[in-house]
C-alpha positions in Angstrom: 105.2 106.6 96.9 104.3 103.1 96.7 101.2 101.8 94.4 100.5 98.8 96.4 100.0 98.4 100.2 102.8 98.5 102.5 102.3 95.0 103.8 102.3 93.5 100.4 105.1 95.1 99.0 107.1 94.2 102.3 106.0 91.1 102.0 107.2 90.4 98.6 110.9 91.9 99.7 110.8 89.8 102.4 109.6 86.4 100.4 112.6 85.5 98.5 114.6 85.0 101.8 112.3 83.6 103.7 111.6 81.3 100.6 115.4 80.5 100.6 116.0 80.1 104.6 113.9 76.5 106.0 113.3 77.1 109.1 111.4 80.4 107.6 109.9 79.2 105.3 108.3 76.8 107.7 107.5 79.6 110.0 105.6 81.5 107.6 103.3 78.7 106.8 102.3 77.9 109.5 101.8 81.1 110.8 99.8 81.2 107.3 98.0 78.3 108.7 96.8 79.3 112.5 97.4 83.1 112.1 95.9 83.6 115.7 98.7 81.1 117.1 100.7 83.4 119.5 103.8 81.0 119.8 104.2 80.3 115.7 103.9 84.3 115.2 106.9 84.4 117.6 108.6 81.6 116.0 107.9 83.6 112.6 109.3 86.8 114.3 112.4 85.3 115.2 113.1 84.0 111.4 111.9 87.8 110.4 114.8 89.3 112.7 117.6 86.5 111.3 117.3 87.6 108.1 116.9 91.5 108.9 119.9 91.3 111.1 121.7 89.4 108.5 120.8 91.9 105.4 120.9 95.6 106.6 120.2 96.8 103.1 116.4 94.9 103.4 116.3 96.6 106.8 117.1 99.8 105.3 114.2 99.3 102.5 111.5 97.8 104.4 112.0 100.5 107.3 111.8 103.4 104.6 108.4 101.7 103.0 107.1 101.6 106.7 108.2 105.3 107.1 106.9 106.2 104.1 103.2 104.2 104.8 103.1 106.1 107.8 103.8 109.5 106.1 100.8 109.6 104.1 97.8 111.3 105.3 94.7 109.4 105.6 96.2 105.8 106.1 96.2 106.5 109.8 92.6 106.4 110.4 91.1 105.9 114.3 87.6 105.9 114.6 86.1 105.5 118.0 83.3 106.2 119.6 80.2 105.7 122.8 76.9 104.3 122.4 74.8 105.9 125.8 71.8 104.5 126.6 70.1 102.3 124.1 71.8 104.2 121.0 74.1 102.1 118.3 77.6 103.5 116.9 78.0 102.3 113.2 81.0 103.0 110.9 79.4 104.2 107.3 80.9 103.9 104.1 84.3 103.4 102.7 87.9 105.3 102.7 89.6 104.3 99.6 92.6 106.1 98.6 91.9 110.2 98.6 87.7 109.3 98.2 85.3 108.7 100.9 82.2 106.7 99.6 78.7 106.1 101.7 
């Protein structure tokens, strides 16, 4: 459904308000900044939730994009696996879209 990844194209519904709002503006950058910072992501996560609660309809359309990210085979991959002994687990080649490339 979507030709772009789901982050970015939830990110560019999302940047015109947080572009227009201050204090989330400020969030984002400096969450852009120190993305490992718990208390800024939390900061940023607060702004996110104003502005959902505030605008239902961008609710509406970024929860269908995540539903619809989540529909699509193949972009739910878990890989895990044991290494016994003195044995190494690697993860070989690439997943890009419907091809698998080693």
């Amino acid at each position: 459904m979507f030709g772009i990844k789901p982050k970015l194209f939830i990110w560019a519904k999302l940047h015109p308000k947080v572009e227009a709002k201050e204090a989330a503006k400020e969030a984002a950058t400096d969450v852009a900044q120190k993305p490992e910072d718990e208390d800024l992501q939390a900061s940023l996560r607060v702004q996110l939730k104003k502005i959902l609660e505030a605008d239902t309809v961008l609710a509406e359309e970024i929860a269908k994009i995540l539903q619809a990210s989540t529909d699509q085979p193949g972009d739910n991959i878990q890989f895990s696996a044991n290494a016994y002994d003195q044995s190494t687990v690697k993860q070989v080649g690439k997943i890009d879209a419907n091809q698998v490339s080693f």
